[in-house]
VOMI-105827 format. One record per residue (C-alpha): z, y, x; residue number from 1; chain. Coordinates in steps of 0.1 Angstrom, whole numbers, plus 5000, padded with zeros to 4 digits. Layout:
REM VOMI-105827
      w      v      u     k   c
      Z      Y      X   NUM   A
...
//
This chain:
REM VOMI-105827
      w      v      u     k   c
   0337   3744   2189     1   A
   0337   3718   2164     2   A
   0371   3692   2164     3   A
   0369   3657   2166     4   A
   0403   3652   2150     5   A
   0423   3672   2127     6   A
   0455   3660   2120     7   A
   0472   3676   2088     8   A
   0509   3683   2077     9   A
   0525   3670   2105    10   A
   0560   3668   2114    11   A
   0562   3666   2154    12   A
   0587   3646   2170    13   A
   0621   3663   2175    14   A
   0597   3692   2171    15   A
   0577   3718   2148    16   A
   0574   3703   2109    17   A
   0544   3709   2090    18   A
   0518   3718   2113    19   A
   0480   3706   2125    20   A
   0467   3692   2155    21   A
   0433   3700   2164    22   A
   0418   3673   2192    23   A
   0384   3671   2206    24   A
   0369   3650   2238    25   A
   0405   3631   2241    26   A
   0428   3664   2243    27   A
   0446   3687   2221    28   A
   0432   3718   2216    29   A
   0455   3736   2189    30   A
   0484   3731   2172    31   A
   0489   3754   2141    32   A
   0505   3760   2106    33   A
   0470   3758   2090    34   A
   0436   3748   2110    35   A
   0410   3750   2089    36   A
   0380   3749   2107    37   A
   0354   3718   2100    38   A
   0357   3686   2122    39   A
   0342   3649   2120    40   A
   0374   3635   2109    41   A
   0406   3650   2094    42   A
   0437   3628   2085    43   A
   0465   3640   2063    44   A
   0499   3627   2079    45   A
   0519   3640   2046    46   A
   0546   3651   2061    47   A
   0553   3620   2084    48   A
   0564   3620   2116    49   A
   0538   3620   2149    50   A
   0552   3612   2178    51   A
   0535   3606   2215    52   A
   0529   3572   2224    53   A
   0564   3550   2229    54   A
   0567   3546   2261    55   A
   0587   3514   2281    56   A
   0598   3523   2318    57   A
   0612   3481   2321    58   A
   0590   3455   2315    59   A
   0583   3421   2326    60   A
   0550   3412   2316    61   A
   0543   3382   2339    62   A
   0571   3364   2317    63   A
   0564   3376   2286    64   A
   0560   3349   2259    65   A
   0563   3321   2281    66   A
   0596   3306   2257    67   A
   0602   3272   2260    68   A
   0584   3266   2293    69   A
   0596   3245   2309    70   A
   0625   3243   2287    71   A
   0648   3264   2275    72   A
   0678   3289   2284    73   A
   0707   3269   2271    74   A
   0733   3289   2280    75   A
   0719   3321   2278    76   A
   0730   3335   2309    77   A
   0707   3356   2335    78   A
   0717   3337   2365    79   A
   0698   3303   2340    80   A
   0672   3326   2330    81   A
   0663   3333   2371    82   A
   0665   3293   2378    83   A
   0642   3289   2347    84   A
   0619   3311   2362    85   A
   0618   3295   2392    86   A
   0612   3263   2377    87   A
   0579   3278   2354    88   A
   0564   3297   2386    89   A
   0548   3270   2402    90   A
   0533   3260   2369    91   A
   0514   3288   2362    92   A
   0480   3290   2360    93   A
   0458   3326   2360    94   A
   0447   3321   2328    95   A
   0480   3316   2310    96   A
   0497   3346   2326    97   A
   0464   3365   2314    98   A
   0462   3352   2279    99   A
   0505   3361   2272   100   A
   0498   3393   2288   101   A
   0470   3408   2264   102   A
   0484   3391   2235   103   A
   0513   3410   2242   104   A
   0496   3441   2247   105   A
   0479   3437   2211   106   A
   0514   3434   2200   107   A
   0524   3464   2218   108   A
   0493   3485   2208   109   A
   0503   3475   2167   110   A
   0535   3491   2178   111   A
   0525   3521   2196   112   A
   0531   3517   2229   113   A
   0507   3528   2250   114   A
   0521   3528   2280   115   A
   0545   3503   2302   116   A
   0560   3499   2333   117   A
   0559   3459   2343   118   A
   0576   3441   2372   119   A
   0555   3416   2383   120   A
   0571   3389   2404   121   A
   0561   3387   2443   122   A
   0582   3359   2459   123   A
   0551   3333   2448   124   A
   0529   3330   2481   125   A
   0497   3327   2457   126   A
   0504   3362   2444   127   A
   0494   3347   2412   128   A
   0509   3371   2387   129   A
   0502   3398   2409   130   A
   0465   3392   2410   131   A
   0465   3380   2371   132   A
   0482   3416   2360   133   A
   0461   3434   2383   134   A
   0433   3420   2362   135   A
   0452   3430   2325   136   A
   0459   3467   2338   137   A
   0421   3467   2341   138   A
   0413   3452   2306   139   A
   0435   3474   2290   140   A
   0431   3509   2306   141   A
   0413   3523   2277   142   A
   0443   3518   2258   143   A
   0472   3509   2278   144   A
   0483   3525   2304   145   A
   0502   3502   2327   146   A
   0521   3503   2359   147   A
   0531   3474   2385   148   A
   0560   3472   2402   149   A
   0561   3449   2432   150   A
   0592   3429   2426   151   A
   0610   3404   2449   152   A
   0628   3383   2423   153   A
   0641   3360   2444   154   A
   0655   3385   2471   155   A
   0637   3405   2496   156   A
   0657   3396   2526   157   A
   0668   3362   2508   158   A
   0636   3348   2501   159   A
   0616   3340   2534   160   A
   0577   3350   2525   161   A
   0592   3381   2502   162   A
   0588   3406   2528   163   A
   0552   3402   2538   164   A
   0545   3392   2501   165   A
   0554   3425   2489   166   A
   0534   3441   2517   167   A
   0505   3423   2502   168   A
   0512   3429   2465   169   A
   0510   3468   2477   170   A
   0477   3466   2494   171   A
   0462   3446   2461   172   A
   0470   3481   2444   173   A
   0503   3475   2431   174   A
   0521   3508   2424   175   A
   0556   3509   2425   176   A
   0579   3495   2451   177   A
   0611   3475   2435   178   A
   0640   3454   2446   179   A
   0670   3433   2431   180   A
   0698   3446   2460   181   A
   0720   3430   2442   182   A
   0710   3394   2443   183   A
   0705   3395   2482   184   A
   0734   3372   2496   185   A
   0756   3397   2510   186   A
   0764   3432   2503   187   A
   0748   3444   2536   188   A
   0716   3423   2530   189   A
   0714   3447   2498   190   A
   0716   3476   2516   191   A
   0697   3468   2541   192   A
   0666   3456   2513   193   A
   0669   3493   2497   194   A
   0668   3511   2533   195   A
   0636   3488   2542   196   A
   0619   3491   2509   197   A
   0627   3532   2504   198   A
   0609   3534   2536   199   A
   0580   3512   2526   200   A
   0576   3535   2493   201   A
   0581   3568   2517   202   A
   0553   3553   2541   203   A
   0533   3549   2511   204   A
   0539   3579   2493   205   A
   0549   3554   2461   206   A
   0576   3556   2436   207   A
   0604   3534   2433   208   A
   0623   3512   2406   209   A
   0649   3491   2419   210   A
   0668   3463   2399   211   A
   0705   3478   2405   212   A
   0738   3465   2401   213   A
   0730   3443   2370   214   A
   0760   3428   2375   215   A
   0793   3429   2356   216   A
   0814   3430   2391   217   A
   0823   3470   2394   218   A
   0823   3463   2432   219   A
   0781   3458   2431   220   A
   0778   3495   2442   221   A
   0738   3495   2455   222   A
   0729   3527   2430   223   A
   0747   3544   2460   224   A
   0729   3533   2485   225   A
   0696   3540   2465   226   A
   0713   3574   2459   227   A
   0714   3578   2505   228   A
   0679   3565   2505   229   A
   0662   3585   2481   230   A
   0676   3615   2499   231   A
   0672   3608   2536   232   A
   0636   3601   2528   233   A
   0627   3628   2511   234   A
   0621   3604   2479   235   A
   0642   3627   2450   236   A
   0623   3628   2416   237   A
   0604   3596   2424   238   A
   0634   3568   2418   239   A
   0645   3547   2396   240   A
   0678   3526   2393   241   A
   0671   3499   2364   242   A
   0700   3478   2346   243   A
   0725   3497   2367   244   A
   0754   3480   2346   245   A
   0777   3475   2370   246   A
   0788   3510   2363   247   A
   0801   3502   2330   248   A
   0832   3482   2347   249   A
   0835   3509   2374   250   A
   0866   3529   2376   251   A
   0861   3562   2359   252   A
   0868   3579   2394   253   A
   0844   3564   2415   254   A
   0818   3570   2389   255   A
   0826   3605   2389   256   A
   0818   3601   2423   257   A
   0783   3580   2419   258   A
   0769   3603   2396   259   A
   0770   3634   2410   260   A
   0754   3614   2437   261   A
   0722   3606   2416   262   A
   0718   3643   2400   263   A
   0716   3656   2435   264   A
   0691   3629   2445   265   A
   0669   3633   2412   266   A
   0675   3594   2406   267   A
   0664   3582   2381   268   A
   0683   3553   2351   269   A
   0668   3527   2329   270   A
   0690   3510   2310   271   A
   0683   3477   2285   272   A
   0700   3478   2258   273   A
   0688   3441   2243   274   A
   0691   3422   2273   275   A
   0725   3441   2284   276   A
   0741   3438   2255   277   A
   0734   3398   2255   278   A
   0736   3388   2294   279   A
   0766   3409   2304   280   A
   0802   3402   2297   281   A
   0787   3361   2296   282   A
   0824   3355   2319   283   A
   0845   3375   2295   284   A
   0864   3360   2271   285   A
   0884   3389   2246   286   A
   0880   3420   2249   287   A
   0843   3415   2259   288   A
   0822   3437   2275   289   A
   0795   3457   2261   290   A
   0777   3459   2297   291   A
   0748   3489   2292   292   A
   0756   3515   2319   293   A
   0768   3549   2310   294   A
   0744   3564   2289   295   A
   0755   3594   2275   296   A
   0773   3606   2312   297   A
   0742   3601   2328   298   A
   0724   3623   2306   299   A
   0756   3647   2301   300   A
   0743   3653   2342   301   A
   0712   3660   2334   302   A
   0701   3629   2346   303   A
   0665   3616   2332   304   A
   0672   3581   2312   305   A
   0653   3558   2296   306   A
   0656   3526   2277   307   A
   0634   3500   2284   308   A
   0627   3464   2265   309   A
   0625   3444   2300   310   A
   0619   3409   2278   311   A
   0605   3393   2251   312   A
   0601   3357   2246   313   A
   0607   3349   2282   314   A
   0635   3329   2301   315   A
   0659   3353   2298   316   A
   0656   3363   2261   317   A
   0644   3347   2228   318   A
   0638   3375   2208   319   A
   0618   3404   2207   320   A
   0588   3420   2191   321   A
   0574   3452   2215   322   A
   0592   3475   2191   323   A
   0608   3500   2211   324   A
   0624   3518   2179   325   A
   0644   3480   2179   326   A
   0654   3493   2216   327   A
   0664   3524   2208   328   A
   0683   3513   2180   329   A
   0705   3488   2202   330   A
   0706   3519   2227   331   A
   0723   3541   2203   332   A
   0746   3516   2188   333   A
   0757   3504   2222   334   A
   0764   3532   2236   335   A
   0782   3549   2204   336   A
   0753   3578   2203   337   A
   0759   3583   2166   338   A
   0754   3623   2164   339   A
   0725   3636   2149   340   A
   0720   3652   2186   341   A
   0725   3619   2203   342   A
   0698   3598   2181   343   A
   0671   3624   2188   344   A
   0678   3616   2227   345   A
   0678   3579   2217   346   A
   0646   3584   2201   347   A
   0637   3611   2234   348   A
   0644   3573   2259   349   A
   0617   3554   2243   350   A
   0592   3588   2246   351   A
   0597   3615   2266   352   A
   0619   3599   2291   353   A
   0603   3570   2305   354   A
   0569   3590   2306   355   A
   0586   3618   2329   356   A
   0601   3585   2349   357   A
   0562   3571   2349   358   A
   0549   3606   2357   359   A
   0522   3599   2332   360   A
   0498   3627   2331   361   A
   0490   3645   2301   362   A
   0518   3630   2279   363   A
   0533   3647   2249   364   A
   0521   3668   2224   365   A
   0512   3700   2236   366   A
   0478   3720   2239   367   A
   0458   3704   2267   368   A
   0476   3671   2268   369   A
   0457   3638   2255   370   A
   0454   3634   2216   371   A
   0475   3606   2218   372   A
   0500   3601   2188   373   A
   0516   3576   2168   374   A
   0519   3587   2128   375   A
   0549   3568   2113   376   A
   0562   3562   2077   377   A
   0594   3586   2084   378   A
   0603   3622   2082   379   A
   0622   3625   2115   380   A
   0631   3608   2147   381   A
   0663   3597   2133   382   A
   0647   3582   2100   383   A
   0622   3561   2121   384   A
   0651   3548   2140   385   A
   0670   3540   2114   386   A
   0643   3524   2092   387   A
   0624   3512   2127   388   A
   0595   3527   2105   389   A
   0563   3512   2101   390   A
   0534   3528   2124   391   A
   0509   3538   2101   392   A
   0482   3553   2128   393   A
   0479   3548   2166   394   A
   0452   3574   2181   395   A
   0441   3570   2219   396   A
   0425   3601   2232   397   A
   0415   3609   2196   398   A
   0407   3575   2185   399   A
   0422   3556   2159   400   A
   0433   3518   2178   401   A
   0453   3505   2152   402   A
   0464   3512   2114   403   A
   0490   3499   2089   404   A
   0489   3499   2055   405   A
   0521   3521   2038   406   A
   0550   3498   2033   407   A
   0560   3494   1998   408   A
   0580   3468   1976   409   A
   0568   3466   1939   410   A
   0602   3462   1914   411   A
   0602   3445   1888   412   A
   0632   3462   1873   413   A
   0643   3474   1840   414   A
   0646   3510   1840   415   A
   0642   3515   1873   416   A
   0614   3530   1896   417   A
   0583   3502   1898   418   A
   0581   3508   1935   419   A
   0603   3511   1964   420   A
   0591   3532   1999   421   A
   0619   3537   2022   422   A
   0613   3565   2039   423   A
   0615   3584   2003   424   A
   0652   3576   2000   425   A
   0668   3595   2026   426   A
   0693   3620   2016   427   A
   0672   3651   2004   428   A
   0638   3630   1998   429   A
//
């Protein structure tokens, strides 16, 4: 049976170098040293790196690109960015929220990602966002694949309508159930919002992703409740803790403590690194906290973790591009993941991770998974990282979606080399 796709001299993510990929009807069919059988199209990788799809478990797509509306964050802090928001949500219109959202999604295709995980605000009685993203997961499905996350910004038990708002965001087809514990008024509101909305997921049969702890005050302590939850109801391999940053000013005995908690509830972590690194430690003044949660003890446990984007261009943060090797850059660099090891799992939380925390079907590249790839200009995980290398392919179920020329500078140099191409100047290139 005649390919579709034959991908040549490939080097597979944190994987086999060198090898083919044969793809027909959307799936991979064989992956070999040397496939040479006919097929309608055959692309020589030379030795770059194919990866899946990158992948982005934290998103918040109903903001996304809204800068400067109404104003802006002057200070910078998270608290502003949430008044800001509430200030732009009664100004939205379907449209606009519609237009951001598959502009950013052409940004995020150009970047290879392919699949994302958004929150989409609930405490807005018109359901606006809800309805607007309900409307972009259907646009994009042939390329994107993207999840909802019913979220109750303002507080589930703090805002009046959230409750039954939620409800309704669910029976539109939203499909994950999430919360913000922490921003309830009191500690026991927070619980309480986790114990009610576990059992709303465990009614449902849904998976959850909670906003946890993202706080700098060690004493915000809802991953533990989450952690009770998620095993009363029978919820383990299905939850999420996102932020969770708190932990970084916990006491190194009670987090001994909290995680041991999580592996035996399967729980889940996404950490930020751009948007922890700027909105915690805002109260500090010297020494000044970093703020991303505990990264490399979470997945010392065994714990799944994944580093998400969650803004760009939004209320709570300027910057931004889609880019999740920028993301996984920060990641490493924040949490001091500097062994060769360590950047391969960086590399692993904008991939693998998130997909196993999205339970995407037919992820990865393996025989009988979706011919889904991304071909970079680098040799390795740890070059693309460090060169946040340019994608040169992105393929969707076989298809090429979007393409980029090879990056090179011309010199104009005096004995020199007439062109530059990073990737070539890596130690051993």
């Amino acid at each position: 049976m005649q390919p579709d796709l034959i991908l040549k001299n490939a080097n597979i993510a944190n994987g086999p170098t060198g090898v083919d990929i044969a793809c027909q009807n959307g799936k991979i069919i064989e992956i070999a040293e040397h496939i040479d059988v006919p097929s309608v199209e055959v692309l020589d990788c030379g030795g770059m790196l194919v990866s899946p799809p990158f992948v982005d478990s934290h998103f918040h797509m109903d903001a996304t690109l809204s800068l400067g509306l109404p104003r802006m964050n002057e200070s910078g802090t998270l608290l502003e960015g949430i008044a800001l928001w509430g200030e732009l949500k009664p100004l939205l219109t379907p449209e606009a929220v519609i237009e951001r959202a598959l502009k950013y999604c052409d940004l995020a295709v150009s970047k290879g990602l392919l699949a994302i995980r958004t929150h989409v605000d609930v405490c807005d009685d018109r359901l606006l966002a809800v309805d607007a993203l309900l409307e972009v997961k259907k646009q994009v499905a042939p390329y994107i694949d993207l999840q909802l996350v019913a979220f109750p910004q303002d507080g589930y038990l703090r805002s009046p309508t959230a409750k039954e708002n939620t409800i309704r965001a669910l029976d539109k087809g939203v499909d994950v159930v999430g919360g913000i514990p922490h921003f309830e008024r009191t500690m026991a509101d927070g619980a309480q919002s986790i114990k009610e909305l576990c059992e709303m997921a465990a009614d449902r049969g849904l998976m959850v992703d909670m906003h946890c702890d993202e706080s700098d005050d060690p004493l915000s302590r809802h991953i533990e409740m989450l952690t009770y939850e998620t095993q009363r109801l029978g919820l383990q391999g299905r939850v999420a803790g996102s932020h969770l940053t708190s932990m970084h000013s916990m006491d190194n005995y009670y987090v001994s403590k909290l995680i041991a908690l999580m592996v035996e509830a399967e729980v889940s972590a996404i950490a930020n690194p751009l948007i922890n690194i700027t909105l915690q430690g805002r109260h500090d003044t010297y020494p000044k906290r970093r703020g991303m949660t505990r990264v490399p003890e979470l997945r010392k446990a065994g714990l799944t973790v994944a580093f998400g984007h969650d803004c760009v261009m939004d209320p709570w943060y300027s910057m931004g591009s889609g880019d999740m090797l920028e993301v996984a850059s920060m990641g490493l660099h924040v949490a001091q993941m500097t062994s060769r090891d360590d950047i391969r799992a960086c590399f692993d939380a904008v991939t693998t991770e998130p997909a196993k925390i999205m339970d995407l079907e037919g992820y990865g590249i393996e025989v009988g998974n979706n011919a889904d790839f991304v071909i970079l200009q680098a040799r390795d995980t740890i070059e693309a990282i460090r060169m946040r290398a340019n994608r040169l392919f992105v393929i969707r179920r076989g298809k090429i979606i979007a393409e980029t020329p090879m990056a090179q500078t011309r010199l104009h140099l005096s004995d020199r080399p007439d062109h530059v191409r990073e990737h070539e100047y890596a130690p051993g290139q």
